[in-house]
C-alpha positions as CSV (number, residue, x, y, z in Angstrom):
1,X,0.0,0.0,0.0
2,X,1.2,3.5,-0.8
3,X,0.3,6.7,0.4
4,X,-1.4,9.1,-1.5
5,X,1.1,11.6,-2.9
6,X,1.5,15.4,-2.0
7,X,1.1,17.0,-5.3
8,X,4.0,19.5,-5.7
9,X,3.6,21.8,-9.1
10,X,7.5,21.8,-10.8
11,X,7.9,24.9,-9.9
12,X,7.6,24.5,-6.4
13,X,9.8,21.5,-6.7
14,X,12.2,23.7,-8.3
15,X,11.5,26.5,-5.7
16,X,12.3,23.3,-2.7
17,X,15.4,22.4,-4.5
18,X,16.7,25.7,-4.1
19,X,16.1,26.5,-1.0
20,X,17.6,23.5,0.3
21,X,20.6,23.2,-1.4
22,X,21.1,26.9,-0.6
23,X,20.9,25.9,3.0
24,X,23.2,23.7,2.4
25,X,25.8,25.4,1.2
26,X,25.2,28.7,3.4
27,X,26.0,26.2,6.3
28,X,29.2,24.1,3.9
29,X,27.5,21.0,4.5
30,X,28.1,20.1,0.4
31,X,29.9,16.9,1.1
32,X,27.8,15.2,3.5
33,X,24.7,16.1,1.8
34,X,26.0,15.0,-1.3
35,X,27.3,11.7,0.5
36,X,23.8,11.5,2.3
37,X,22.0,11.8,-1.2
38,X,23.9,9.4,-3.4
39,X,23.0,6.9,-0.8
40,X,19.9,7.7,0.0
41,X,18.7,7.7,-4.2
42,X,18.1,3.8,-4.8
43,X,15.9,4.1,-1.3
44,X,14.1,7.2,-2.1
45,X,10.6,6.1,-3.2
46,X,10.8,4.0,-0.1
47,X,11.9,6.0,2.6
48,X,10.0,8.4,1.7
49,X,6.8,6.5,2.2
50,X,8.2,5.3,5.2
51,X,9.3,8.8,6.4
52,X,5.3,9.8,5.7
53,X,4.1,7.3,8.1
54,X,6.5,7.7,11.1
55,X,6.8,11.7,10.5
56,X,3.1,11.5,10.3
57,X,2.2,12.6,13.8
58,X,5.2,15.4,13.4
59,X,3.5,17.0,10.3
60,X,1.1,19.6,12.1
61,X,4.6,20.6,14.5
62,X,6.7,20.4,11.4
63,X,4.0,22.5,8.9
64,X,3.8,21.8,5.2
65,X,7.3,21.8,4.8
66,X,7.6,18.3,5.8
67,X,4.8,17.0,3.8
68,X,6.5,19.2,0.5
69,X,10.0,17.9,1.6
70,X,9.1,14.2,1.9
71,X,7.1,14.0,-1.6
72,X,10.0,16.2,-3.0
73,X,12.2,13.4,-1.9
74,X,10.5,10.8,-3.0
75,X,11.5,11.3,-6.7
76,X,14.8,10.2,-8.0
77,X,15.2,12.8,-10.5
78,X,14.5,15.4,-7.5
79,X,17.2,14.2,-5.6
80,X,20.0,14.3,-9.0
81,X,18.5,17.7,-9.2
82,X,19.1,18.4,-5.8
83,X,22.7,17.1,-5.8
84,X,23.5,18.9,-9.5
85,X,22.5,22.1,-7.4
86,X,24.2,21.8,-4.5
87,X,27.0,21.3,-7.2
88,X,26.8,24.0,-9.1
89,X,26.4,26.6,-6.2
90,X,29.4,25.4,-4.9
91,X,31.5,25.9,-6.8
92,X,30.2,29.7,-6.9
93,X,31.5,30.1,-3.9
């Protein structure tokens, strides 16, 4: 059984994507979010389902965020976006 999915438009998947790998950057984190990603990529569909039904009693401290992050997540092509982002802003700076 799968959980119904959040329905993110591509531009706020794009927005997301941003944002986070901004974040992760701003805090030079770029290595162990790109180490975390690459291994978390086969898994993705999966933990993300999983991550919807232990986070579940979390999401109304946690606000939309979590419900965007998680469906966000859930895609493999999000996540080589993601890590192609994180890429290129560091090297920026």
């Amino acid at each position: 059984m799968t959980l119904k999915p959040y329905p993110l438009t591509p531009e706020r998947e794009k927005e997301l994507i941003d944002q986070i790998a901004k974040r992760v950057v701003d805090h030079h984190m770029e290595t162990p979010a790109i180490l975390f990603l690459e291994s978390f990529k086969p898994l993705s569909f999966v933990a993300g389902q999983f991550g919807r039904v232990y986070l579940g009693p979390l999401t109304p401290l946690l606000g939309s965020w979590s419900e965007e992050g998680l469906a966000l997540l859930q895609k493999k092509e999000n996540v080589d976006r993601l890590l192609r982002r994180i890429e290129e802003l560091s090297v920026k700076t």
